[in-house]
ROZA-251089 format. One record per residue (C-alpha): residue in three letters; x, y, z. Coordinates in steps of 0.2 Angstrom, whole numbers, padded with zeros to 4 digits, always signed. Example, Ala and Ser with C-alpha at 12.3 -4.5 7.8 and 13.67 -1.06 7.14 Angstrom:
<recs>
Ala+0062-0022+0039Ser+0068-0005+0036
</recs>
This chain:
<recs>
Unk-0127-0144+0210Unk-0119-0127+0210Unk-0126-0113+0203Unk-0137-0099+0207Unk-0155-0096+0205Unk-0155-0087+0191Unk-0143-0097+0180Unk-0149-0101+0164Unk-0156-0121+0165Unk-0146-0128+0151Unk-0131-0122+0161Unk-0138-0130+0178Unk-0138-0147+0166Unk-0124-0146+0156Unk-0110-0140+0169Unk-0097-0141+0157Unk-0104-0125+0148Unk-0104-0115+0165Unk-0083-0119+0167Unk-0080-0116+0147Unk-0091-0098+0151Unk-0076-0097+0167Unk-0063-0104+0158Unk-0045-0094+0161Unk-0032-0097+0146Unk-0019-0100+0159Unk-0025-0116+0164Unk-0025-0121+0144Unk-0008-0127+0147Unk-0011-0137+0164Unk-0026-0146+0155Unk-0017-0148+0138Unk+0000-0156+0148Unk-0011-0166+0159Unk-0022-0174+0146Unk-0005-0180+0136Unk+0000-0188+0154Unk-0015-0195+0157Unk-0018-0203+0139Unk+0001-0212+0143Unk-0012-0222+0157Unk-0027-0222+0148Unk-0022-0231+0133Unk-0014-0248+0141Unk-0026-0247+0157Unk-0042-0244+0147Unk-0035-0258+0134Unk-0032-0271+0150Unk-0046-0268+0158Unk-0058-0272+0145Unk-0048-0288+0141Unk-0051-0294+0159Unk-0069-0290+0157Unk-0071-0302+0142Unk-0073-0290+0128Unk-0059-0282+0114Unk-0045-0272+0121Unk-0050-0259+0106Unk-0068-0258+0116Unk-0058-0252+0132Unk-0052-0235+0121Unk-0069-0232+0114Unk-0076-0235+0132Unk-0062-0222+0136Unk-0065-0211+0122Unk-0084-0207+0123Unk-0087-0205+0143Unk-0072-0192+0145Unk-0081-0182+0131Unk-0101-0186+0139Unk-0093-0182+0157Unk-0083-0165+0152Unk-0102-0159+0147Unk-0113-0166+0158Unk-0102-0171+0175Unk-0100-0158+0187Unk-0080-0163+0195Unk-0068-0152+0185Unk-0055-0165+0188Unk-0064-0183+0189Unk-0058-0195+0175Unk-0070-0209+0169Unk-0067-0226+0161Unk-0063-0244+0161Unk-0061-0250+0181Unk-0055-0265+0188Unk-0069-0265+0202Unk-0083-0267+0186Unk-0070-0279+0177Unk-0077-0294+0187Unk-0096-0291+0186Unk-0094-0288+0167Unk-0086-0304+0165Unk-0096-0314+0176Unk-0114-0309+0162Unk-0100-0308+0147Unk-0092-0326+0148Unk-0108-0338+0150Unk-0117-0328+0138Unk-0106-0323+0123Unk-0100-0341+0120Unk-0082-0334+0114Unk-0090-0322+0102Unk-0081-0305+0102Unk-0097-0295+0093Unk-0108-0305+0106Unk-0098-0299+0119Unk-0099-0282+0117Unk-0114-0280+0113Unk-0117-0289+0131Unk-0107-0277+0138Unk-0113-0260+0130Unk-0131-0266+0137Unk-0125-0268+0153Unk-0118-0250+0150Unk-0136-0243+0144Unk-0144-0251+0160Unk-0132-0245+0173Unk-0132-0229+0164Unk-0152-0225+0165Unk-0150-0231+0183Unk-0138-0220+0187Unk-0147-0204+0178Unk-0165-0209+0186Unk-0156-0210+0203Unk-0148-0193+0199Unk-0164-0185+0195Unk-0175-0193+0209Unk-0161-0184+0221Unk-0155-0199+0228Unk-0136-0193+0228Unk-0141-0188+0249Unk-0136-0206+0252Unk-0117-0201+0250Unk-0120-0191+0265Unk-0115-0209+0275Unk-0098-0207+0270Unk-0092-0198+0281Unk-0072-0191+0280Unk-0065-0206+0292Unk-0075-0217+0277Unk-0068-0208+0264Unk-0049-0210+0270Unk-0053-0228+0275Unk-0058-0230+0258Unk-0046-0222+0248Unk-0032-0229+0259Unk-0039-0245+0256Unk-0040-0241+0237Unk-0021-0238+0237Unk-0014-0250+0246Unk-0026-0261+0234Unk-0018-0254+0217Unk-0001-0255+0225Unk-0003-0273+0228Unk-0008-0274+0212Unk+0007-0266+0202Unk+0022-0272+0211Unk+0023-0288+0200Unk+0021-0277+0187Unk+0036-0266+0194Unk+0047-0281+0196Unk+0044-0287+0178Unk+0033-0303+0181Unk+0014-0307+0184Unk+0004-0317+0196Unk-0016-0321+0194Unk-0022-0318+0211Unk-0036-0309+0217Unk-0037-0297+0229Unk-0024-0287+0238Unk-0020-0302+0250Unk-0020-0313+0238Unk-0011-0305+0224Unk+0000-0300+0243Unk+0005-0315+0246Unk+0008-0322+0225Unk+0018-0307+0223Unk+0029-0312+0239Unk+0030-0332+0232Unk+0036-0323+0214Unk+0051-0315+0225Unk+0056-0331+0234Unk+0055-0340+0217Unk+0068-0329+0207Unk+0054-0322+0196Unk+0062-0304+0196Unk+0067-0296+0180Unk+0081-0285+0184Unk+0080-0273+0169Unk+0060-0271+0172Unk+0063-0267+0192Unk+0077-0255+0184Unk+0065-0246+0175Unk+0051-0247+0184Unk+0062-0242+0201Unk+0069-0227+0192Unk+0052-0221+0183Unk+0045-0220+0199Unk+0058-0211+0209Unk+0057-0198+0193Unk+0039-0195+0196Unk+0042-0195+0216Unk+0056-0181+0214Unk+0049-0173+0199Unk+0035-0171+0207Unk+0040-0158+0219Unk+0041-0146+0205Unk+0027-0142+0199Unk+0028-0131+0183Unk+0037-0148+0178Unk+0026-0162+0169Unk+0035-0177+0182Unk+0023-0191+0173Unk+0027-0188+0155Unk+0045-0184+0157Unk+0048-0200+0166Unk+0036-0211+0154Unk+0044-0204+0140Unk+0062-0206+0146Unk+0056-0226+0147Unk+0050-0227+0133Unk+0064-0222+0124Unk+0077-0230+0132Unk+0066-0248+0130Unk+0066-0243+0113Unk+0085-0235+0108Unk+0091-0253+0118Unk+0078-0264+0112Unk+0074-0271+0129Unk+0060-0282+0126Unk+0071-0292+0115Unk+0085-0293+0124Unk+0079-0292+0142Unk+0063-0299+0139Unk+0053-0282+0146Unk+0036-0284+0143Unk+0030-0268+0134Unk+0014-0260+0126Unk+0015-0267+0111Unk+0002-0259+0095Unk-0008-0251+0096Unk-0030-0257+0088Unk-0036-0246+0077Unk-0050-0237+0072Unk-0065-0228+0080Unk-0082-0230+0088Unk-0098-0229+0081Unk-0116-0227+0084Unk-0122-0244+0085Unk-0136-0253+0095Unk-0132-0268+0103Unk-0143-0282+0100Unk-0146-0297+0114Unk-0158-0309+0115Unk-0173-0314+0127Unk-0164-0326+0136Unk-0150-0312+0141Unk-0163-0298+0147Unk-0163-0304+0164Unk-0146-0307+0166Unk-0141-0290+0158Unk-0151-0280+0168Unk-0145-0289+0185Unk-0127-0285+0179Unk-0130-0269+0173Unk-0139-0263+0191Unk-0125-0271+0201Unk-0111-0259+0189Unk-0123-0245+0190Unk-0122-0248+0210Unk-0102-0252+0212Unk-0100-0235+0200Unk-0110-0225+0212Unk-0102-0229+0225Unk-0085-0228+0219Unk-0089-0210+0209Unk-0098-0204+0226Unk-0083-0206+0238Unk-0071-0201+0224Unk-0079-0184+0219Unk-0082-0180+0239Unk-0063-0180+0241Unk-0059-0171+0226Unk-0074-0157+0231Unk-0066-0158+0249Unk-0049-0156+0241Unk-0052-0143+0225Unk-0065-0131+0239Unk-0080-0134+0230Unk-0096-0140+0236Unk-0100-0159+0230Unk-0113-0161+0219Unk-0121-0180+0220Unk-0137-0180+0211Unk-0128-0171+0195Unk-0114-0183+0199Unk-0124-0197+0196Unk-0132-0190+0181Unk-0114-0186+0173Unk-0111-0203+0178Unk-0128-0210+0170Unk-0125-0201+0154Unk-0108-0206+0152Unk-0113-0225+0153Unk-0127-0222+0142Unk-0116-0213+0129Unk-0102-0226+0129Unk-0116-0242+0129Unk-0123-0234+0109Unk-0103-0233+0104Unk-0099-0249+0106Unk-0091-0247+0122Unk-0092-0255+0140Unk-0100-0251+0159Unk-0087-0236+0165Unk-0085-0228+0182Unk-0073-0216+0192Unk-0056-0221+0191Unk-0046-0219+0208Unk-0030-0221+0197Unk-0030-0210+0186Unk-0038-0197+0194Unk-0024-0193+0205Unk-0012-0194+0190Unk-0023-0179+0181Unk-0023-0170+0198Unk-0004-0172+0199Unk+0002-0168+0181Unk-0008-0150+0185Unk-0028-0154+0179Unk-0037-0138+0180Unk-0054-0141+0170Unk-0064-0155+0162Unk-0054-0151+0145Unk-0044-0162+0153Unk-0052-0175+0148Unk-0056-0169+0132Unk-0036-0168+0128Unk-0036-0187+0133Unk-0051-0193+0124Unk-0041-0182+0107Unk-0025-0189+0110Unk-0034-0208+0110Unk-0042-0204+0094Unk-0026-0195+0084Unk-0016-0212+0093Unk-0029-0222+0083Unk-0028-0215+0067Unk-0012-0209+0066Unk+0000-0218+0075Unk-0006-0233+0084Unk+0012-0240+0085Unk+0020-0222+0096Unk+0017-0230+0113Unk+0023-0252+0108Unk+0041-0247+0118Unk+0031-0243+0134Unk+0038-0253+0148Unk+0025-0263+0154Unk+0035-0258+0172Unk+0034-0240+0170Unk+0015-0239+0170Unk+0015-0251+0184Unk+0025-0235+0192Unk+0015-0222+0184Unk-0001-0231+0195Unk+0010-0233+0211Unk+0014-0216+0210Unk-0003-0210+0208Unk-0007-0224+0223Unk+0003-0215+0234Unk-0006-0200+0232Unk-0021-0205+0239Unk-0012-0214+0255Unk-0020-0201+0271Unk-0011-0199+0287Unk-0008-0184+0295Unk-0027-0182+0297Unk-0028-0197+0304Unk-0019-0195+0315Unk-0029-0180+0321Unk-0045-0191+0322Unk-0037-0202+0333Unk-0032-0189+0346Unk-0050-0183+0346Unk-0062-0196+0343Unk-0053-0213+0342Unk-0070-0222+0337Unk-0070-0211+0320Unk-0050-0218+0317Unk-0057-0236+0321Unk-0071-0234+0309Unk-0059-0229+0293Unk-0048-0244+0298Unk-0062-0255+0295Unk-0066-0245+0281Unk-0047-0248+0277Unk-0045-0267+0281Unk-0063-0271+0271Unk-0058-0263+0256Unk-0040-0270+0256Unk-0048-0287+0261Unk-0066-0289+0254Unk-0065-0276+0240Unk-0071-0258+0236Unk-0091-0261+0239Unk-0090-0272+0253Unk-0076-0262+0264Unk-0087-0247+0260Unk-0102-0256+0269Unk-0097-0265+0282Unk-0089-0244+0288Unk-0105-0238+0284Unk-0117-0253+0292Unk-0105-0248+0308Unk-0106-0228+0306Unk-0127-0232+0305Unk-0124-0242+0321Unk-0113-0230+0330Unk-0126-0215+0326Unk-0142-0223+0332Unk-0133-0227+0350Unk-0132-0212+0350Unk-0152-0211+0348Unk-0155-0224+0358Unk-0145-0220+0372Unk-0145-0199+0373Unk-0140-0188+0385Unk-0153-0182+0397Unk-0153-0170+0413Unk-0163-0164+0426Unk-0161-0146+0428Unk-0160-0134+0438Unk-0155-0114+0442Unk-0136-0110+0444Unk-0131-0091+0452Unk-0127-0080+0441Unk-0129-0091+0426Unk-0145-0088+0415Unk-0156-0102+0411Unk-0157-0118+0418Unk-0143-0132+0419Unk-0139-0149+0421Unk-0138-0154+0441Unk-0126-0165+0439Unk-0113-0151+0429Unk-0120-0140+0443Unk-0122-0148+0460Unk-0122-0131+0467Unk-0138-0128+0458Unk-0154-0124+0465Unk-0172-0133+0461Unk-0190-0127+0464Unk-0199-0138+0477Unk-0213-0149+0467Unk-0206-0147+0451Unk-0193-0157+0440Unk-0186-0149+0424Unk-0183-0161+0413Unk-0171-0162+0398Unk-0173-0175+0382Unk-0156-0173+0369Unk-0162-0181+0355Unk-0179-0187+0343Unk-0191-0196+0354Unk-0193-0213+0343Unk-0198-0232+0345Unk-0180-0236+0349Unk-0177-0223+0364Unk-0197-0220+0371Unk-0198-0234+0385Unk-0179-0227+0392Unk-0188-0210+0391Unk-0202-0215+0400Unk-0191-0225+0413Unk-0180-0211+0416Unk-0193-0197+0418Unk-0200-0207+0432Unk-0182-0208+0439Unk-0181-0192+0441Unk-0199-0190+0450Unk-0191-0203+0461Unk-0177-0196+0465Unk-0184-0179+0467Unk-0179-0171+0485Unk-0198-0165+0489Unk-0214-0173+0483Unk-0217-0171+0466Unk-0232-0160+0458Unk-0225-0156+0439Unk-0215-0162+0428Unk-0210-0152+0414Unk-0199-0160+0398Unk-0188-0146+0391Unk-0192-0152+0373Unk-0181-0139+0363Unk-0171-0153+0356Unk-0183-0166+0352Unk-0184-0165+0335Unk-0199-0179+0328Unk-0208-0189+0338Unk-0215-0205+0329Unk-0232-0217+0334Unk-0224-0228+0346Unk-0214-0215+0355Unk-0230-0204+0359Unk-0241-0219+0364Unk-0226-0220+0378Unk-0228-0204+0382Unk-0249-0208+0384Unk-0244-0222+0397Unk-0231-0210+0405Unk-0246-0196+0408Unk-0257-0208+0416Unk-0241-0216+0427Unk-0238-0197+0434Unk-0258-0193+0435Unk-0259-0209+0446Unk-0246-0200+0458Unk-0255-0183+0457Unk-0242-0177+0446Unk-0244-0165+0429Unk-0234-0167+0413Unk-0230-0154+0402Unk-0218-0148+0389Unk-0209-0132+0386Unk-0200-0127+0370Unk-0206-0138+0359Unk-0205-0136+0339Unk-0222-0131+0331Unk-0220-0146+0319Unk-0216-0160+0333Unk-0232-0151+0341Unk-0242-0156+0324Unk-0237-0174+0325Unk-0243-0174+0341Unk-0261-0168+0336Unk-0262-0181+0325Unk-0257-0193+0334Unk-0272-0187+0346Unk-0257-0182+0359Unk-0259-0165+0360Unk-0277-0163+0363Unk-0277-0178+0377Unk-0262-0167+0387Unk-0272-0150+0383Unk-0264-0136+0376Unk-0261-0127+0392Unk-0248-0140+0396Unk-0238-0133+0381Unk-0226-0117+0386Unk-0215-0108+0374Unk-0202-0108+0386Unk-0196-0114+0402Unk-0198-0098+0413Unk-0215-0095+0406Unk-0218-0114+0413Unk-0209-0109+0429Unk-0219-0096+0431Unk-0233-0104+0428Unk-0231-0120+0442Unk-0225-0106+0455Unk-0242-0096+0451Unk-0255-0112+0455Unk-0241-0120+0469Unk-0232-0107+0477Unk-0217-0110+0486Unk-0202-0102+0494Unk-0189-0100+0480Unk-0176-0087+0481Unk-0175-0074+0461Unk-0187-0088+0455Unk-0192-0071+0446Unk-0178-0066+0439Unk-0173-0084+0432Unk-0192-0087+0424Unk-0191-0080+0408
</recs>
């Protein structure tokens, strides 16, 4: 979390209250303008979402309504928009449907429990500092994921788009439905009419940017579904009206038999949320120049679940929708999210019929739109011309998502990214060194075949933490070197400078390799290495079995050193040992 030292601690809590302290009036009118586009999206999506999650479309606004307000105080991305998501929809409706027995008030009251559980997860992992685990997503990751995200919701829309519906799940599914609808005739030509031209508004409209391209091109649909009464004569599928009314404190009641359940579900959402809200609020940090902030992500996110569980709401997470569509209509600040969270309420008590004439097709292309924003390429392209195992990595990152889901494509690029790192623990870089004319220090012979080395000794390098996994190759490569050493070997010496922990296993291999070399006559010792690698080894009983005399603070000290008790002829051996 951001912030200096000195801030006051309500304001390191509540990072809402730091950017209302910044605010600048003239991004009022950006975050006003965006909240109005963004409330055209968060009405129907909010409303469809909780319906496929088993509960009351009127429970998808309040679980709208409250987050957005929790997460303007408490979450610290001045852009990220909370709510309904279609990645919890499945989860909430897989404790929802056995359990309510068709009751609506028994289904909410499931679901706000599921809400309350994910959101104390989410706020204890916040506070224990466990936000560090987002550090695995690295940017391939992050472009596999959110390429994989739009390719995803794309799929998802383009039946909508076309004016029919399919029941598939997941992209290639819903891929290959969406293809059979086509072959079949299924089309409406009036929906792809409006839904085409709505998104090629928002796509050139777009380009402008003192111009709200979202809200023009919604409001021009819904108009013109409305002034030629297209859902009666076309058979468009619209919005329809609006529920009405508004949350209340209320806390929901379940039984003993659901705990268990309720408690399973609500730490799967609080685990699918974190994950989504992780990667999401890295790219918009990556993208707005601000540092990311997991822990306080996590507890923005933990408060908003909690908030909407007591107000009859449903589990909520990090859209990648409509996120992009606040960004694009101009988002400045968290307010706009306040706008959106007002504009639901005033919809619902004032005017819960204004949005029954949106075309059903439009939103579809409002999403697509926002879709398309997401889609990286020109950096990928980069990665692949400079490390093509990185480009790979987002692929399976890509195909995962697109294939498996959000969660599953996110681990199985991670599980890889783990692998990939720990070769390169396993398998590190090592050298022999030696010295190189008119070159300080001393360097890799095999860089530097030209290079010099002192008679007896071998300088040995280690590039990497000596572990369980790497200490036998170690081992088996120091002795390598003492074979392949041109004179008789006396000392060896490990430059130890990048060694950076050494654990139980990897020092009782280092034991075995001190009596191997003192069965040959031959000294082991170690130059640079970090004072607290050296207090590992003196519990470990290492460091007083190899005495401290074998221990130099650099490598020309040790030079010095071997040429002082074995002298040999070795030309600016002085000059070079420091």
């Amino acid at each position: 979390m951001s912030g200096g030292h000195g801030e006051p601690p309500l304001l390191r809590w509540l990072p809402g209250l730091r950017t209302l302290r910044a605010y600048q009036w003239a991004w009022l009118r950006h975050d006003i303008t965006a909240g109005l586009v963004l409330t055209t999206m968060l009405v129907p999506v909010g409303i469809a979402y909780a319906e496929a999650s088993g509960v009351g479309g009127i429970y998808g606004l309040y679980a709208t309504i409250v987050p957005l307000l929790a997460y303007a105080l408490f979450g610290p991305s001045r852009i990220l928009v909370l709510g309904p998501d279609s990645a919890l929809a499945a989860l909430i409706l897989a404790v929802v449907a056995p359990l309510s027995g068709g009751d609506p008030l028994r289904a909410i009251a499931l679901a706000s429990a599921m809400a309350i559980v994910s959101g104390l997860v989410c706020i204890t992992a916040g506070l224990a500092k466990l936000g560090f685990v987002t550090e695995l997503l690295s940017k391939p990751i992050r472009y596999g994921y959110m390429n994989g995200i739009a390719l995803t919701v794309i799929v998802s829309q383009l039946p909508k788009l076309f004016g029919f519906s399919v029941e598939a799940e997941g992209a290639h599914r819903q891929a290959w439905a969406f293809v059979q609808g086509l072959l079949a005739g299924r089309p409406n030509p009036t929906a792809l009419a409006i839904g085409a031209g709505t998104l090629a508004a928002i796509l050139a409209l777009q380009r402008l940017p003192r111009i709200p391209a979202v809200l023009l091109a919604v409001v021009a649909a819904t108009l013109a579904a409305a002034a030629f009464d297209l859902a009666g004569r076309s058979g468009i599928s619209v919005l329809g009206p609006l529920p009405q009314g508004l949350p209340g404190l209320a806390l929901p009641i379940i039984g003993i038999d659901d705990i268990a359940p309720v408690l399973l579900g609500g730490l799967a959402v609080a685990l699918v949320s974190f994950a989504d809200t992780s990667v999401l609020s890295r790219v918009y940090a990556a993208r707005l120049h601000t540092p990311p902030a997991p822990n306080q992500e996590m507890i923005g996110l933990g408060v908003a679940n909690l908030a909407t569980g007591f107000f009859q709401g449903m589990p909520i997470s990090s859209s990648a929708s409509r996120t992009p569509v606040a960004e694009s209509a101009g988002a400045r600040t968290q307010l706009t999210g306040v706008v959106g969270a007002l504009a639901i309420t005033a919809l619902l008590l004032v005017a819960p019929n204004l949005l029954r004439n949106l075309p059903s097709a439009a939103l579809a292309a409002v999403v697509i739109a926002a879709a398309i924003g997401l889609i990286e390429i020109a950096d990928l392209r980069r990665i692949y011309r400079i490390q093509q195992w990185e480009f790979w990595l987002s692929m399976v990152c890509f195909a995962g998502v697109a294939l498996f889901g959000a969660i599953p494509g996110i681990g199985i690029a991670v599980v890889i990214a783990v692998i990939e790192f720990l070769w390169d623990g396993w398998r590190p870089h090592s050298a022999v060194l030696g010295r190189v004319e008119r070159i300080k220090g001393y360097h890799d012979i095999t860089r530097y075949p030209q290079a010099s080395r002192i008679p007896g000794l071998v300088l040995f390098r280690w590039d990497a933490p000596l572990f369980f996994a790497n200490a036998e190759l170690f081992r088996d490569r120091v002795l390598a070197a003492v074979a392949a050493s041109p004179t008789p070997v006396r000392w060896v010496v490990v430059a130890a400078e990048p060694v950076t922990s050494v654990d139980v296993t990897a020092a009782d291999i280092v034991a075995e390799l001190d009596d191997s070399l003192l069965a040959q006559d031959i000294e082991l010792c170690f130059a640079e290495m970090k004072d607290p690698v050296k207090d590992k080894l003196k519990r470990f009983g290492l460091f007083a079995r190899l005495g401290a005399e074998t221990f130099y603070p650099t490598l020309g000290e040790a030079v010095k050193a071997y040429l002082r008790s074995h002298p040999v002829e070795w030309e600016d051996w002085d000059n070079d040992a420091r």
